[in-house]
PDB file of N, H, CA, C and O in Angstrom:
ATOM      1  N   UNK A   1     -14.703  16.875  -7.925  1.00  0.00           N
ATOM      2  CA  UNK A   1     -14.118  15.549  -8.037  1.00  0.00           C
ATOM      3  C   UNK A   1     -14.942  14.581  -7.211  1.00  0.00           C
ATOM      4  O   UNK A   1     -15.297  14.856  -6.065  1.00  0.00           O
ATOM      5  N   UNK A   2     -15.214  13.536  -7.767  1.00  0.00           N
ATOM      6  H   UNK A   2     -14.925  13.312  -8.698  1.00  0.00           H
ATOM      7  CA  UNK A   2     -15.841  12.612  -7.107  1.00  0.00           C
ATOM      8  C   UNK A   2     -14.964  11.461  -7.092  1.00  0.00           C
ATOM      9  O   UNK A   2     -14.284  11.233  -8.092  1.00  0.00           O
ATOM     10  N   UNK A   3     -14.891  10.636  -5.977  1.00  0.00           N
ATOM     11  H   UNK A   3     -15.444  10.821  -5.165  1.00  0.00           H
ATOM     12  CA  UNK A   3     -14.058   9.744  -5.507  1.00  0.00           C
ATOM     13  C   UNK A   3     -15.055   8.540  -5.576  1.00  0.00           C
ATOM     14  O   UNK A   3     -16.259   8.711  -5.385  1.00  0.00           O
ATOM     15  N   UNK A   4     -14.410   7.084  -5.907  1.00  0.00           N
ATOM     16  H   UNK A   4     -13.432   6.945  -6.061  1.00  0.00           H
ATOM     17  CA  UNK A   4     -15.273   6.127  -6.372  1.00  0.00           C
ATOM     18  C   UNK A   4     -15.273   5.443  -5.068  1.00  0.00           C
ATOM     19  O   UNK A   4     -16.399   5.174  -4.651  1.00  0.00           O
ATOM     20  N   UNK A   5     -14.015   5.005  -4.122  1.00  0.00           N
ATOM     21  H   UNK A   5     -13.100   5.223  -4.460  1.00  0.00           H
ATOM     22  CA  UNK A   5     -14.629   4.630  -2.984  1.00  0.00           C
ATOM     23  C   UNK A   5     -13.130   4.808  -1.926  1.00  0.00           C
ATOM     24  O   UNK A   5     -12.097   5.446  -2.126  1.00  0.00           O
ATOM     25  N   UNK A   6     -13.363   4.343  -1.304  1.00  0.00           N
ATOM     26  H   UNK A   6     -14.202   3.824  -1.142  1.00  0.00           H
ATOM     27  CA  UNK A   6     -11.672   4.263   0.275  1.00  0.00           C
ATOM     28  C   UNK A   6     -10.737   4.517  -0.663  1.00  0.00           C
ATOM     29  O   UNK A   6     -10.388   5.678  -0.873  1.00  0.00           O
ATOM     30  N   UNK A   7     -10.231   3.516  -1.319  1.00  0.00           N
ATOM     31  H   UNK A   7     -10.515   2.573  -1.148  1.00  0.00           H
ATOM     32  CA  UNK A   7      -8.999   3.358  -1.678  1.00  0.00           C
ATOM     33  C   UNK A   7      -8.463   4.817  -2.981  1.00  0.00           C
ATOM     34  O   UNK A   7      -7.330   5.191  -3.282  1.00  0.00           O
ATOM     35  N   UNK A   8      -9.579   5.220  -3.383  1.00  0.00           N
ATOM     36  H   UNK A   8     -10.499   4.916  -3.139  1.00  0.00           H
ATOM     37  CA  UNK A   8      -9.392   6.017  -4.493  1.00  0.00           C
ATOM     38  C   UNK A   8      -8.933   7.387  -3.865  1.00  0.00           C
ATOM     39  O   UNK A   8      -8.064   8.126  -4.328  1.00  0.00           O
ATOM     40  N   UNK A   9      -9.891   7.648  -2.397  1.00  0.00           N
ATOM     41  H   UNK A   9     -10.597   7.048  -2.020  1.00  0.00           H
ATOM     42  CA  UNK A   9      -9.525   8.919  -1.816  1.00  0.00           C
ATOM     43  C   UNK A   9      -7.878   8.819  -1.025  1.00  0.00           C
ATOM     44  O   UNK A   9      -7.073   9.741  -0.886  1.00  0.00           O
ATOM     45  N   UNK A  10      -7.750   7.478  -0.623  1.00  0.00           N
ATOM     46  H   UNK A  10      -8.404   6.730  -0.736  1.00  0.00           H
ATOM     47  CA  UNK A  10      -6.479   7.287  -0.294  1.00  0.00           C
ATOM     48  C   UNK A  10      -5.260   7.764  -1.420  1.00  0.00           C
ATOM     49  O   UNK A  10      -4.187   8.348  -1.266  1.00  0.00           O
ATOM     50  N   UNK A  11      -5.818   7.337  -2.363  1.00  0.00           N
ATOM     51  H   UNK A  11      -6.689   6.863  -2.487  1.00  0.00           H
ATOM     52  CA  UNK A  11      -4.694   7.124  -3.282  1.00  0.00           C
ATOM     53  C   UNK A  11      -4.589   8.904  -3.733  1.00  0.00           C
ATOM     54  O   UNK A  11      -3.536   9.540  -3.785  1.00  0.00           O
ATOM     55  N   UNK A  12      -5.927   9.428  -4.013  1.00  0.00           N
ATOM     56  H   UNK A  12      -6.782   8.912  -3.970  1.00  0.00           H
ATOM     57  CA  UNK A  12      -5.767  11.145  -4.645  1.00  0.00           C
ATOM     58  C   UNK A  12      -5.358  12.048  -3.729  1.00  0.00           C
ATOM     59  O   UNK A  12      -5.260  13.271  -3.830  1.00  0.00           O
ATOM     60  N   UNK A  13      -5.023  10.990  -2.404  1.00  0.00           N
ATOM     61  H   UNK A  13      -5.102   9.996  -2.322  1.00  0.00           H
ATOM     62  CA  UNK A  13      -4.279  12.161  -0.860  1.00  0.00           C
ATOM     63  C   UNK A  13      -3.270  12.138  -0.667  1.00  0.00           C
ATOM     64  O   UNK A  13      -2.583  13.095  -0.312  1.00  0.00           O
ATOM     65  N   UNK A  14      -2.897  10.962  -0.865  1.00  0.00           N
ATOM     66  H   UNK A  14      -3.455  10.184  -1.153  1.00  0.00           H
ATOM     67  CA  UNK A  14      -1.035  10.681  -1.412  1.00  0.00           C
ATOM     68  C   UNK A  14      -0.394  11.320  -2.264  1.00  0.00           C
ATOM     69  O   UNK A  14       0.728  11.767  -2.026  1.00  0.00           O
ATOM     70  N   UNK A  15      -1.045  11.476  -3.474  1.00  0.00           N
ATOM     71  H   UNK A  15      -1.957  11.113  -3.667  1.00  0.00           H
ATOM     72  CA  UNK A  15      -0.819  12.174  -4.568  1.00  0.00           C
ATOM     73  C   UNK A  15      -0.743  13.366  -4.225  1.00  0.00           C
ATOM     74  O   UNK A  15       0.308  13.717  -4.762  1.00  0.00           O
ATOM     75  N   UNK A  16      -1.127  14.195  -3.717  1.00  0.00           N
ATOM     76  H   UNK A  16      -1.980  13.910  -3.281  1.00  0.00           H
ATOM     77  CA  UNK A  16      -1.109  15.320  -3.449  1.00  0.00           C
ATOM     78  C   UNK A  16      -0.589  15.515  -2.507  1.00  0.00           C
ATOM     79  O   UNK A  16       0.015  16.544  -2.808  1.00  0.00           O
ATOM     80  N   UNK A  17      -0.310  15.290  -1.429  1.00  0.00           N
ATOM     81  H   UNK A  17      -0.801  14.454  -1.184  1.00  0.00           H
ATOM     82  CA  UNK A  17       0.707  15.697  -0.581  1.00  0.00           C
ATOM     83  C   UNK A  17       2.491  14.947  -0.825  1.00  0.00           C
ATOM     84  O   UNK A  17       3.515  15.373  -0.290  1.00  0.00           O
ATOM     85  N   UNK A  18       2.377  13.730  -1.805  1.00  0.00           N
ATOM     86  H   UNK A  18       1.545  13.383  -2.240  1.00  0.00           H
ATOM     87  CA  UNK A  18       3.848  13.650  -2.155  1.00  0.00           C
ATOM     88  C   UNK A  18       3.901  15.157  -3.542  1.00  0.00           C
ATOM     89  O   UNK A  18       4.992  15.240  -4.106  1.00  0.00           O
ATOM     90  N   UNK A  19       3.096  15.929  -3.880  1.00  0.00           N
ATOM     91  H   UNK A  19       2.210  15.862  -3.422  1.00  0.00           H
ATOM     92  CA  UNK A  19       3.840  16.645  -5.320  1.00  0.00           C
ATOM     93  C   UNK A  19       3.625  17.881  -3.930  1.00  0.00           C
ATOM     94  O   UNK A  19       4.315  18.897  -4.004  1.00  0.00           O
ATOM     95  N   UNK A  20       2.890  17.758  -3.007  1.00  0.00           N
ATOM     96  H   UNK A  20       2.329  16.932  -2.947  1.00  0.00           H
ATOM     97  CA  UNK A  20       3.559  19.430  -2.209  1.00  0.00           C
ATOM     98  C   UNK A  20       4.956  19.240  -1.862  1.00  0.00           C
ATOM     99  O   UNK A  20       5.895  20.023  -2.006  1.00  0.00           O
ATOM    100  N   UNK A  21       4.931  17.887  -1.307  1.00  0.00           N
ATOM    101  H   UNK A  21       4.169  17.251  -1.190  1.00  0.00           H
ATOM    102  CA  UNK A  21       6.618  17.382  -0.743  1.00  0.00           C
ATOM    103  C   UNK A  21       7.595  17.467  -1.782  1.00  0.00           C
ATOM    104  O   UNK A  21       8.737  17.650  -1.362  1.00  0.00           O
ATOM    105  N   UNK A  22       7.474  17.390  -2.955  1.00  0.00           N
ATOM    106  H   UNK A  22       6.546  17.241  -3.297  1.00  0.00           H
ATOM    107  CA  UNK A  22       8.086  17.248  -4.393  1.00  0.00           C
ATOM    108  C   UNK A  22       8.908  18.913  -4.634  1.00  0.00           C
ATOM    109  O   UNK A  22       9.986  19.097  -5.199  1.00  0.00           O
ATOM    110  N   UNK A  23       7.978  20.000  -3.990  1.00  0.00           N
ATOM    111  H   UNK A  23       7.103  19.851  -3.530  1.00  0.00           H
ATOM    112  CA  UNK A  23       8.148  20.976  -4.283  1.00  0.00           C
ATOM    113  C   UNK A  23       9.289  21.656  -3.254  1.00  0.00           C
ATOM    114  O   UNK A  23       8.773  21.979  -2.184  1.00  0.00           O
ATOM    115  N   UNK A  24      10.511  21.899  -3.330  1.00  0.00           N
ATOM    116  H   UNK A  24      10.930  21.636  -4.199  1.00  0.00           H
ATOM    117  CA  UNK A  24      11.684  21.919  -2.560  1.00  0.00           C
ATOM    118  C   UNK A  24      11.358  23.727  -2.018  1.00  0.00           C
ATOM    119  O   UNK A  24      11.388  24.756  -2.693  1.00  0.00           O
ATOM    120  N   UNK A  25      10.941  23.434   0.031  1.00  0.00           N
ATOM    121  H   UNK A  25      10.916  22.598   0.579  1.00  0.00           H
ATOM    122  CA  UNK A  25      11.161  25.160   0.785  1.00  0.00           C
ATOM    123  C   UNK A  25       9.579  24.940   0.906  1.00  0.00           C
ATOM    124  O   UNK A  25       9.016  25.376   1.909  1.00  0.00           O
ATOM    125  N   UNK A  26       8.661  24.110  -0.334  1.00  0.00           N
ATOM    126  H   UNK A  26       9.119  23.755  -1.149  1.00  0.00           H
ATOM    127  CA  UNK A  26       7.002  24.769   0.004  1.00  0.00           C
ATOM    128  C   UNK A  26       6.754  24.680   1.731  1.00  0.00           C
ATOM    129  O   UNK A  26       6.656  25.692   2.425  1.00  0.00           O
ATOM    130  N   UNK A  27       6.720  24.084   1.961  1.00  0.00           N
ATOM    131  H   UNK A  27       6.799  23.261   1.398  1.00  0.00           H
ATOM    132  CA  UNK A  27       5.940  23.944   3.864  1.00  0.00           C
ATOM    133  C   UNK A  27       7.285  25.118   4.689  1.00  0.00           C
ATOM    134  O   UNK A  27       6.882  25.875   5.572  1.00  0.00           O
ATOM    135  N   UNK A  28       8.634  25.143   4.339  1.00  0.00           N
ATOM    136  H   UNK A  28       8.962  24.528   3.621  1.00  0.00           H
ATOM    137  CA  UNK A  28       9.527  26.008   4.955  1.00  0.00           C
ATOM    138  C   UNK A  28       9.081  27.535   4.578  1.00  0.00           C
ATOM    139  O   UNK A  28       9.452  28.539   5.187  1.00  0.00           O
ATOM    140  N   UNK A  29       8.116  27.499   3.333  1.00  0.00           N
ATOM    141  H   UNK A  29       7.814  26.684   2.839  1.00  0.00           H
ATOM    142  CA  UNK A  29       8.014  29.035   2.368  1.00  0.00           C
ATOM    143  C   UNK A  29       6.886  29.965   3.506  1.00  0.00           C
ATOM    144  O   UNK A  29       6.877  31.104   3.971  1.00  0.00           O
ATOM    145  N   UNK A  30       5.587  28.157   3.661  1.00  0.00           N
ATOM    146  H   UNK A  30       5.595  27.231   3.283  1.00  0.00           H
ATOM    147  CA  UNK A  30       4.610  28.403   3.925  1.00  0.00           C
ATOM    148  C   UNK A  30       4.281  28.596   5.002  1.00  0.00           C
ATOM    149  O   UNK A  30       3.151  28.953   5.338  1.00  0.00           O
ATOM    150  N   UNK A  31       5.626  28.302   6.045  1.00  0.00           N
ATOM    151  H   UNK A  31       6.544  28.012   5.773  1.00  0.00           H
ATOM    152  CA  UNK A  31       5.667  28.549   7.551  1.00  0.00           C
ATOM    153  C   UNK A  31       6.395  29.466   7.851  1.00  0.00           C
ATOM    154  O   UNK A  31       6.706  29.547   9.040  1.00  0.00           O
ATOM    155  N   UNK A  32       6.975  30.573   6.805  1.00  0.00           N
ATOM    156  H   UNK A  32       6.722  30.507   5.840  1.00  0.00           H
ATOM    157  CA  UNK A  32       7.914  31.690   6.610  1.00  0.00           C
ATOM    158  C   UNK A  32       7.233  32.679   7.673  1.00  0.00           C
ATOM    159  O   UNK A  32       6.028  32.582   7.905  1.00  0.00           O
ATOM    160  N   UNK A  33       8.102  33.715   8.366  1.00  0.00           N
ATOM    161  H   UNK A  33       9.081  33.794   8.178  1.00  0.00           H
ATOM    162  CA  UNK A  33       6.961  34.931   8.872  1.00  0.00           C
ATOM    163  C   UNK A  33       6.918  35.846   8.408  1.00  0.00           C
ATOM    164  O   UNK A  33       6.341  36.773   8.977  1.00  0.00           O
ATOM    165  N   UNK A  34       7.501  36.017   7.174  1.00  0.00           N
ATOM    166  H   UNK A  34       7.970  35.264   6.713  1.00  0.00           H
ATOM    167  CA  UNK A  34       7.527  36.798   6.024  1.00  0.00           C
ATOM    168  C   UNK A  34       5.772  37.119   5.154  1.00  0.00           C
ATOM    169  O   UNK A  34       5.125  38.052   4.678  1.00  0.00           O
ATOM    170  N   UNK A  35       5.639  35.225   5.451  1.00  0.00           N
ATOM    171  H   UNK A  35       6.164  34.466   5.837  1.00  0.00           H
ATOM    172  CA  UNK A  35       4.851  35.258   5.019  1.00  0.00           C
ATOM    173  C   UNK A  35       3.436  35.460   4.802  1.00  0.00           C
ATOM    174  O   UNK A  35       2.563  35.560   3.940  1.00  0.00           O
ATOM    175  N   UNK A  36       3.762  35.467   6.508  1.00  0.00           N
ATOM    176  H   UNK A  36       4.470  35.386   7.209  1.00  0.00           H
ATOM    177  CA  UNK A  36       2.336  36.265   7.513  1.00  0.00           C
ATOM    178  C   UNK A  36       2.483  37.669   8.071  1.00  0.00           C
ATOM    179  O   UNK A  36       3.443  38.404   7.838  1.00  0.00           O
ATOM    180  N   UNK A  37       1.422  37.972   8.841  1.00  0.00           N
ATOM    181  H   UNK A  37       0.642  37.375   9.029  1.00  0.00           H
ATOM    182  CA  UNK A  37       1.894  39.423   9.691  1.00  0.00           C
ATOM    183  C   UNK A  37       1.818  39.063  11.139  1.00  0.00           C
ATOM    184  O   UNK A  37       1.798  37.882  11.486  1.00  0.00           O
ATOM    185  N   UNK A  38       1.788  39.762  11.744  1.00  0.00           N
ATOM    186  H   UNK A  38       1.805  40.721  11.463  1.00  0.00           H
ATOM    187  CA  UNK A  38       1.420  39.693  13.000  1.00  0.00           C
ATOM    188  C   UNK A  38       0.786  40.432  13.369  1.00  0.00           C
ATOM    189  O   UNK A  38       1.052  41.596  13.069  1.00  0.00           O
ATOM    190  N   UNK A  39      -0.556  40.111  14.337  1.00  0.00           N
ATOM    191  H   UNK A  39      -0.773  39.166  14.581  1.00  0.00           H
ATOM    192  CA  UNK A  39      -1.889  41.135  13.941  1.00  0.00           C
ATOM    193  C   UNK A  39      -1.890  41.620  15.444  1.00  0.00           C
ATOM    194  O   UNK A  39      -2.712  42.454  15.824  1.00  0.00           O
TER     195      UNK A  39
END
């Protein structure tokens, strides 16, 4: 992906972190310790 200038990378970073936020538990799933081990 190439980004045309500031405002475009602004805008495709928003976008993507409002549809992770969109996704209901993802960051609670992804901070699970289920979901890791412990080494």
């Amino acid at each position: 992906t190439t980004f045309q200038n500031y405002d475009d990378v602004i805008e495709r970073s928003c976008q993507a972190w409002n549809e992770i936020l969109s996704e209901d538990g993802f960051i609670k799933n992804l901070c699970s310790r289920e979901w890791s081990f412990l080494v």
